[in-house]
PDB file of N, CA, C and O in Angstrom:
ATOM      1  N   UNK A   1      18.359 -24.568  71.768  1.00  0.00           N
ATOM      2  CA  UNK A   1      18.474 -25.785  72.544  1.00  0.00           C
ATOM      3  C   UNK A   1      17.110 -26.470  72.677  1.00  0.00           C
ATOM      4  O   UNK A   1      16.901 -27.673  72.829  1.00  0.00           O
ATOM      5  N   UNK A   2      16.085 -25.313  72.578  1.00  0.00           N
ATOM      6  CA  UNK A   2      14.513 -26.106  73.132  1.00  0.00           C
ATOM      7  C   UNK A   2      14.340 -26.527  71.740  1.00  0.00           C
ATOM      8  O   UNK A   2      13.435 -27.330  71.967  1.00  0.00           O
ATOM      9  N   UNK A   3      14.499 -26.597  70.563  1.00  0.00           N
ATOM     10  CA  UNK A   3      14.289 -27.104  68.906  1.00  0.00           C
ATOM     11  C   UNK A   3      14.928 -28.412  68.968  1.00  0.00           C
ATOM     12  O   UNK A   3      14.351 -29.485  68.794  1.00  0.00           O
ATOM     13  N   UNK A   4      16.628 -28.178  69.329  1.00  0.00           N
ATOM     14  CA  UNK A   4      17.019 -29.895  69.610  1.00  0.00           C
ATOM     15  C   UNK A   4      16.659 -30.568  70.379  1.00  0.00           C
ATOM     16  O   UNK A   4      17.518 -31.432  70.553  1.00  0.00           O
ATOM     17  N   UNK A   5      15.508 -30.767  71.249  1.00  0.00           N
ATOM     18  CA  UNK A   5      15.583 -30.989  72.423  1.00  0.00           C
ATOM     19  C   UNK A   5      14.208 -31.881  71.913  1.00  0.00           C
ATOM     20  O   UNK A   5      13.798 -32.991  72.251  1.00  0.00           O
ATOM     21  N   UNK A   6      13.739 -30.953  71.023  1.00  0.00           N
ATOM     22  CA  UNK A   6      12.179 -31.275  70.640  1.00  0.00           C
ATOM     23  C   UNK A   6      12.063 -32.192  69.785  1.00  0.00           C
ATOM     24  O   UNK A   6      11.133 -32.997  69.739  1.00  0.00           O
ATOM     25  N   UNK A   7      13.394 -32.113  68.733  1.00  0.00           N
ATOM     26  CA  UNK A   7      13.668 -32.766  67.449  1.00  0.00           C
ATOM     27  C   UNK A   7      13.783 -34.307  67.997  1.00  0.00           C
ATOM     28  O   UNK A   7      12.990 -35.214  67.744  1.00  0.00           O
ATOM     29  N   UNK A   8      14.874 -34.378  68.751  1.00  0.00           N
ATOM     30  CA  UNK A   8      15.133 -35.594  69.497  1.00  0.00           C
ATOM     31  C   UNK A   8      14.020 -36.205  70.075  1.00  0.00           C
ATOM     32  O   UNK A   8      13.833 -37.342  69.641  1.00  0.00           O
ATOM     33  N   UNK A   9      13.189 -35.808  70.943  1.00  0.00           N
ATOM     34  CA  UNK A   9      11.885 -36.402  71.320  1.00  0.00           C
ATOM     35  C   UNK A   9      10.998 -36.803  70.452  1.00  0.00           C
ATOM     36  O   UNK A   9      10.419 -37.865  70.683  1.00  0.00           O
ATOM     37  N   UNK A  10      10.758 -36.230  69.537  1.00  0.00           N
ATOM     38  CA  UNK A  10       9.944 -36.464  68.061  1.00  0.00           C
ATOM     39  C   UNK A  10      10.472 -38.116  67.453  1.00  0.00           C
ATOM     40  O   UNK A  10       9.945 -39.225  67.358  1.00  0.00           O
ATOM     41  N   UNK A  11      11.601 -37.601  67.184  1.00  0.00           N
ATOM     42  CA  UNK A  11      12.548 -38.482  66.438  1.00  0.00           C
ATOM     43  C   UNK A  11      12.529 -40.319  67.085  1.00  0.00           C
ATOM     44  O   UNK A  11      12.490 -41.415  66.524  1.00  0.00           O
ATOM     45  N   UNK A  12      12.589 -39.774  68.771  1.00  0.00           N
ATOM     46  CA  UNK A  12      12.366 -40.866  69.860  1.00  0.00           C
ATOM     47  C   UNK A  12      11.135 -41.839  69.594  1.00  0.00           C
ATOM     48  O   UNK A  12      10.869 -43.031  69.443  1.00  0.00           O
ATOM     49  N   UNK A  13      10.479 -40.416  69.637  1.00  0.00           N
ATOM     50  CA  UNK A  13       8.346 -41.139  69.820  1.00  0.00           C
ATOM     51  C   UNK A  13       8.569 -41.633  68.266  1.00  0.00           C
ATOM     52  O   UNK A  13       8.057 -42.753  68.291  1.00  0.00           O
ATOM     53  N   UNK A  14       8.978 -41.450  67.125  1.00  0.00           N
ATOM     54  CA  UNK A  14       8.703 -42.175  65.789  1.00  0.00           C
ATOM     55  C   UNK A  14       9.496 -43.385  66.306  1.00  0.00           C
ATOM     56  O   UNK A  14       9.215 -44.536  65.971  1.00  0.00           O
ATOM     57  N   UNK A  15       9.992 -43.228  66.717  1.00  0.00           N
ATOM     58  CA  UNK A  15      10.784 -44.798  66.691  1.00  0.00           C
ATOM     59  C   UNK A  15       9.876 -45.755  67.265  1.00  0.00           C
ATOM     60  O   UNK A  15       9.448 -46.657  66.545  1.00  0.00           O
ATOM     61  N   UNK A  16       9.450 -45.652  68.744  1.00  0.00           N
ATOM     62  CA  UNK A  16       8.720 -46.385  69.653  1.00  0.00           C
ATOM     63  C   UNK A  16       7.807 -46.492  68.675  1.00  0.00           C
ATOM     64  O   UNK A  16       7.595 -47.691  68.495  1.00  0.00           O
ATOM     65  N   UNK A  17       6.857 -45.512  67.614  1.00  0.00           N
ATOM     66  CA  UNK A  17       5.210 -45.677  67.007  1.00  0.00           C
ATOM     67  C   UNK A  17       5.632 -47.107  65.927  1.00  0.00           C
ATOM     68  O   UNK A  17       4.966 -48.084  65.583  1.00  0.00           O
ATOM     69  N   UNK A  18       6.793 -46.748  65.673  1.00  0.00           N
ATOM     70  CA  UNK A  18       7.334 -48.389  64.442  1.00  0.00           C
ATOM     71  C   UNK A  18       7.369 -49.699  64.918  1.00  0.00           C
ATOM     72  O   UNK A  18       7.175 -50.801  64.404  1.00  0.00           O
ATOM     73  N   UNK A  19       7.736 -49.203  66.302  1.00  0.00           N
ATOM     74  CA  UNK A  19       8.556 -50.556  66.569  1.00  0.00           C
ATOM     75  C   UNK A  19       8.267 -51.019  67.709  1.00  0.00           C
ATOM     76  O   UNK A  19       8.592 -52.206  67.754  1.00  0.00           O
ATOM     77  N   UNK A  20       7.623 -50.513  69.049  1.00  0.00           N
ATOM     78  CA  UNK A  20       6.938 -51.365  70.478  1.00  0.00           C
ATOM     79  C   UNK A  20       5.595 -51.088  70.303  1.00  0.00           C
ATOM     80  O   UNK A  20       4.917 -52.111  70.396  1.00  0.00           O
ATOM     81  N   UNK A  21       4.811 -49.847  70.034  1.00  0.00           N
ATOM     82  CA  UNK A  21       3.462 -49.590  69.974  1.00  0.00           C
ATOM     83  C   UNK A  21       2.465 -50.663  69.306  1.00  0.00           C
ATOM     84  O   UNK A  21       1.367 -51.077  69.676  1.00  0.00           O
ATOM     85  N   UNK A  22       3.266 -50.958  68.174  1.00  0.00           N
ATOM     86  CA  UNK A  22       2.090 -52.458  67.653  1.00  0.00           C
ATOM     87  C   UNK A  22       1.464 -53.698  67.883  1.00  0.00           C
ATOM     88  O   UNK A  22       0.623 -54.467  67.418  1.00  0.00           O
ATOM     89  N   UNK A  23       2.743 -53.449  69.381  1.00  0.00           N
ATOM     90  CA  UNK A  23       2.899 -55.007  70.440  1.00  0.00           C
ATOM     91  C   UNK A  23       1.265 -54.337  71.373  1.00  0.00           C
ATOM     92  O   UNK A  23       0.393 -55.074  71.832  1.00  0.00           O
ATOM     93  N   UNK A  24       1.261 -52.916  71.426  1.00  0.00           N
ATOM     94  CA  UNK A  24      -0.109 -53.240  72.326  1.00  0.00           C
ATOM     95  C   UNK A  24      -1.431 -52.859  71.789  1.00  0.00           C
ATOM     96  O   UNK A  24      -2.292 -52.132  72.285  1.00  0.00           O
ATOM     97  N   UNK A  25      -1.412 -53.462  70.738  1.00  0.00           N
ATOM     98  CA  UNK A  25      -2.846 -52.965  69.326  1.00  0.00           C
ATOM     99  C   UNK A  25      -4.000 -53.440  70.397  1.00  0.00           C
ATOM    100  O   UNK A  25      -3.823 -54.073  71.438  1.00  0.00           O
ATOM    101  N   UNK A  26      -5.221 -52.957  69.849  1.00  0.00           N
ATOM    102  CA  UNK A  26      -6.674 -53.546  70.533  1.00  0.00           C
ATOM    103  C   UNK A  26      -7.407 -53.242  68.980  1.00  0.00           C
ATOM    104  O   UNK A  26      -7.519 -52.284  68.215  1.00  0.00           O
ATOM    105  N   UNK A  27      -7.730 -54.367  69.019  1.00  0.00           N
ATOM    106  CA  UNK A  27      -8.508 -55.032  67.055  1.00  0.00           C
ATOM    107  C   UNK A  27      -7.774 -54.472  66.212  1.00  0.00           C
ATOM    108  O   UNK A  27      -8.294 -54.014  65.194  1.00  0.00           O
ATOM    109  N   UNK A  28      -6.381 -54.370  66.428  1.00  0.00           N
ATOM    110  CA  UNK A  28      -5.552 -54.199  65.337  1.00  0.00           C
ATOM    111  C   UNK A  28      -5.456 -52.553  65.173  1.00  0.00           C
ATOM    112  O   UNK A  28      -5.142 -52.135  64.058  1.00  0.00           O
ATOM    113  N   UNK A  29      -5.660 -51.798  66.015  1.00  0.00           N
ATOM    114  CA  UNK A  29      -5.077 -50.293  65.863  1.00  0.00           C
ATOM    115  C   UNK A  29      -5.044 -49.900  67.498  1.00  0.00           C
ATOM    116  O   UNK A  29      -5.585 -50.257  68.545  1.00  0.00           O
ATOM    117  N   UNK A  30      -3.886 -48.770  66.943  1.00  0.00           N
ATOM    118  CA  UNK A  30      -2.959 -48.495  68.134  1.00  0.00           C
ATOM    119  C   UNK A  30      -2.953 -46.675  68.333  1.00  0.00           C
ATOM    120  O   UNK A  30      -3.404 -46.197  67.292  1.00  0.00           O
ATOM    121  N   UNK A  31      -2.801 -46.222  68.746  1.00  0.00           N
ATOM    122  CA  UNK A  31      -2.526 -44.653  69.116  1.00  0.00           C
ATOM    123  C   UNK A  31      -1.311 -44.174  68.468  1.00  0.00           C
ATOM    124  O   UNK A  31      -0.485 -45.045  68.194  1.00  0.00           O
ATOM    125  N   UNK A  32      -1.046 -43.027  68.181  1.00  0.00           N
ATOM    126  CA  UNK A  32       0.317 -42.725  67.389  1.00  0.00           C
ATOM    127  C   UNK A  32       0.484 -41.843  68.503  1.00  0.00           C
ATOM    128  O   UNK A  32      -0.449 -41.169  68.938  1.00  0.00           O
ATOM    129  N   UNK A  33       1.654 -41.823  68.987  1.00  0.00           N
ATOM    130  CA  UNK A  33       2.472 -41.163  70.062  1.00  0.00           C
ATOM    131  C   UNK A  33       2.938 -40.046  69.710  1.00  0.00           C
ATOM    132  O   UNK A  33       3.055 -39.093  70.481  1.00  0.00           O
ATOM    133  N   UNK A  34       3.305 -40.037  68.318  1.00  0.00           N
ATOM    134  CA  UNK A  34       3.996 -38.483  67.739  1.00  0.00           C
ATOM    135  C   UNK A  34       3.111 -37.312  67.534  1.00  0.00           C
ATOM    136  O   UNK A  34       3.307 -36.107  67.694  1.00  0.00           O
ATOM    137  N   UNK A  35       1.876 -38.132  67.056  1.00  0.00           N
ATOM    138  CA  UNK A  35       1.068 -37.274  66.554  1.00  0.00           C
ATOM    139  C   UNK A  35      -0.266 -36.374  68.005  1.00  0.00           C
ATOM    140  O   UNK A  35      -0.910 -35.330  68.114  1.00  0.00           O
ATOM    141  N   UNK A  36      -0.024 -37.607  68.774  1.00  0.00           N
ATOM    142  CA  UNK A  36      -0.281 -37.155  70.315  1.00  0.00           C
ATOM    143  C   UNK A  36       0.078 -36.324  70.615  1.00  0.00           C
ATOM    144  O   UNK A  36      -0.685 -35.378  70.811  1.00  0.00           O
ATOM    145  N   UNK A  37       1.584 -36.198  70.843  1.00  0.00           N
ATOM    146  CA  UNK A  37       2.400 -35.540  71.507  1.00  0.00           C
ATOM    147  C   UNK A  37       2.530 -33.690  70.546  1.00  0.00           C
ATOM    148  O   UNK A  37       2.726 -32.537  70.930  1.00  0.00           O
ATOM    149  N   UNK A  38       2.312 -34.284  69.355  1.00  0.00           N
ATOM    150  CA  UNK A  38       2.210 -33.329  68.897  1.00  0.00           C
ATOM    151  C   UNK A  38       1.072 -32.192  69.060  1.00  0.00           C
ATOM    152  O   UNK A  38       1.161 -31.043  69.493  1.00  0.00           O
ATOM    153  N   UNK A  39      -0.051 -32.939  68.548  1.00  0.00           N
ATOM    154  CA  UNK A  39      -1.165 -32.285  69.141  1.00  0.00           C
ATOM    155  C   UNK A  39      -1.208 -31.402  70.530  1.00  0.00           C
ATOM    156  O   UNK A  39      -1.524 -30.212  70.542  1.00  0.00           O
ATOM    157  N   UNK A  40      -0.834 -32.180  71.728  1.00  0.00           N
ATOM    158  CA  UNK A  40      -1.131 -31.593  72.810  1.00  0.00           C
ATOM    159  C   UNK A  40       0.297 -30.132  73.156  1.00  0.00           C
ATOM    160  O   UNK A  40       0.189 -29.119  73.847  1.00  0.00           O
ATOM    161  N   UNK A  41       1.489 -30.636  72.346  1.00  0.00           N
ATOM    162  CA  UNK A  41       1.949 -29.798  72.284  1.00  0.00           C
ATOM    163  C   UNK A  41       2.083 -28.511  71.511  1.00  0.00           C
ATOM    164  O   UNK A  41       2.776 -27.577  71.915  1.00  0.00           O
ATOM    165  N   UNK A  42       1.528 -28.495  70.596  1.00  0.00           N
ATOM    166  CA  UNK A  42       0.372 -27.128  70.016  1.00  0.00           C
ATOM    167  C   UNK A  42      -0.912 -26.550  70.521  1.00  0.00           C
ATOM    168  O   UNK A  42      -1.551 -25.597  70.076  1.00  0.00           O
ATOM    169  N   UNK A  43      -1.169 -27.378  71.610  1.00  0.00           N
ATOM    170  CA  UNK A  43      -2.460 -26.289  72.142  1.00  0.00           C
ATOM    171  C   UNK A  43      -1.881 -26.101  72.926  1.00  0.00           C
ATOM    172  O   UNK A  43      -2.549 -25.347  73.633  1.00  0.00           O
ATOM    173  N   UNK A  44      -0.695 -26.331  73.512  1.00  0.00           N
ATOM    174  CA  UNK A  44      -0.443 -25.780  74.973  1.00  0.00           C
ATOM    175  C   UNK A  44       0.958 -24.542  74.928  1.00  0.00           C
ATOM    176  O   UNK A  44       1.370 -24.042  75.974  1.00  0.00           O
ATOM    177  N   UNK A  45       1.663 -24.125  73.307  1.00  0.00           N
ATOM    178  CA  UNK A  45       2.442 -23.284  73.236  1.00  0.00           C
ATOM    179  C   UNK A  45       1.903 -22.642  72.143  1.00  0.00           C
ATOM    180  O   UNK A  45       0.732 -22.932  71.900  1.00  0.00           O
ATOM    181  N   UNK A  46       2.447 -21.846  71.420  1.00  0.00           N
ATOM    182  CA  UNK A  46       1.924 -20.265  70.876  1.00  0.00           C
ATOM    183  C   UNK A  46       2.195 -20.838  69.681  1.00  0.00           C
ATOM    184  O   UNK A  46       2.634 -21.910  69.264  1.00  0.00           O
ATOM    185  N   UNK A  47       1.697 -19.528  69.138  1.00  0.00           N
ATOM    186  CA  UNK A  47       1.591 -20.093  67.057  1.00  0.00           C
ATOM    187  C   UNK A  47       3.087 -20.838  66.595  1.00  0.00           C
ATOM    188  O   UNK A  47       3.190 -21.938  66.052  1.00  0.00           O
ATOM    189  N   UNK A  48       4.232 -19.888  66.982  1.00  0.00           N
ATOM    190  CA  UNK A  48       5.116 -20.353  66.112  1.00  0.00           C
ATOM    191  C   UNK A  48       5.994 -21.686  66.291  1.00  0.00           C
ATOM    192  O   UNK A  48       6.664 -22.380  65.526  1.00  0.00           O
ATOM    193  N   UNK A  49       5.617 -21.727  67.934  1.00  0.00           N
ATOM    194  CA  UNK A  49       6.038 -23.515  68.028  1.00  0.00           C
ATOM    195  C   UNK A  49       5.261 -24.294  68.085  1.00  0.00           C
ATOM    196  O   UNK A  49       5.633 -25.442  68.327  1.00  0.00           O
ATOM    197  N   UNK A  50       3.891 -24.026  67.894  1.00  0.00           N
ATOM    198  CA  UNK A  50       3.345 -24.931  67.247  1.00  0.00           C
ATOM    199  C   UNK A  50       3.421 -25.466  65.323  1.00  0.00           C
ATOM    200  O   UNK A  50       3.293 -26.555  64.764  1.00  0.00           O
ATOM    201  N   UNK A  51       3.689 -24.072  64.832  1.00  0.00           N
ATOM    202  CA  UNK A  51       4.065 -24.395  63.203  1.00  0.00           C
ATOM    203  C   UNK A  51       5.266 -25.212  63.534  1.00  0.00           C
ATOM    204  O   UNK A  51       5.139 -26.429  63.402  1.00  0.00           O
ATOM    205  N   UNK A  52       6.214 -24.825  63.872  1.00  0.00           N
ATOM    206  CA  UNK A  52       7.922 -25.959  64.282  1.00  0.00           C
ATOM    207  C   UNK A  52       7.656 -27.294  64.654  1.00  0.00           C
ATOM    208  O   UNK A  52       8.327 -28.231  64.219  1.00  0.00           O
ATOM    209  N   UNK A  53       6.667 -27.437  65.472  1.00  0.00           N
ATOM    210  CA  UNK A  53       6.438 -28.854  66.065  1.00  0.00           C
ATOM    211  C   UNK A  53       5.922 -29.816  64.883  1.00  0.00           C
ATOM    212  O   UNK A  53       6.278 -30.981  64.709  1.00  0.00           O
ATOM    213  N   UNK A  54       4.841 -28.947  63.965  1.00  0.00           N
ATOM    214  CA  UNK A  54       4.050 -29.548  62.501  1.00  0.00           C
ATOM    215  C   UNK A  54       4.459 -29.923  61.608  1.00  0.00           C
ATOM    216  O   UNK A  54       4.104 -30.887  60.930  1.00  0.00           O
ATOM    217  N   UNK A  55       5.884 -28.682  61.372  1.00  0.00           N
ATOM    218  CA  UNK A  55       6.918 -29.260  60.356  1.00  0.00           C
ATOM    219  C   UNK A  55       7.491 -30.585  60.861  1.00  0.00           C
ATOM    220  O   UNK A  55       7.321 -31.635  60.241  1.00  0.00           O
ATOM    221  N   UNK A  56       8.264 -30.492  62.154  1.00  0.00           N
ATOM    222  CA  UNK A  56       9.038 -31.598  62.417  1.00  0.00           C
ATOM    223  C   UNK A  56       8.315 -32.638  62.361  1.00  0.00           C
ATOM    224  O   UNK A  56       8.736 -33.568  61.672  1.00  0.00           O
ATOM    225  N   UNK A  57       7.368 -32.745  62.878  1.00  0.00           N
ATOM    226  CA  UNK A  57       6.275 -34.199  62.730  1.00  0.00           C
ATOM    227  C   UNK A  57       6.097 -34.258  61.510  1.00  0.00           C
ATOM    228  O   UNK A  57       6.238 -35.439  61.195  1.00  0.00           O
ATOM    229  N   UNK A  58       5.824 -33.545  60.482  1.00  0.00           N
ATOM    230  CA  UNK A  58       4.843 -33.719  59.216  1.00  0.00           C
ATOM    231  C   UNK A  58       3.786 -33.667  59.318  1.00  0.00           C
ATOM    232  O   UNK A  58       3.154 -34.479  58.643  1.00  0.00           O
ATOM    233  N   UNK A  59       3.048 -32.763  60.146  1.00  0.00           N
ATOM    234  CA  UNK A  59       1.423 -32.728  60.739  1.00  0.00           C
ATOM    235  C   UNK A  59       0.789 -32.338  59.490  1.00  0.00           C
ATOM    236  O   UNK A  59      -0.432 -32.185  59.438  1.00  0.00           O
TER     237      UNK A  59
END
């Protein structure tokens, strides 16, 4: 349940990084939300959901 749960949020934040995030650029670049989210969610859980989180993103 915590994999679908994760997939879906991922899946969420790519959407928003396409499609509202560009509306708030500063000199034309913006933060990527997935790759955020990703990040902080590999230092803060253990090896193997952090490899799961890398795949699903494409880290």
């Amino acid at each position: 349940m915590e994999r679908l749960i994760l997939i879906l949020v991922s899946i969420g934040l790519a959407i928003l990084d396409n499609s509202i995030i560009p509306f708030f650029s500063i000199h034309e670049g913006y933060p990527s939300l997935l790759f955020t989210f990703a990040i902080a969610y590999s230092l803060v859980n253990k090896r193997e959901k952090s490899v799961f989180i890398g795949i699903v993103t494409g880290i």
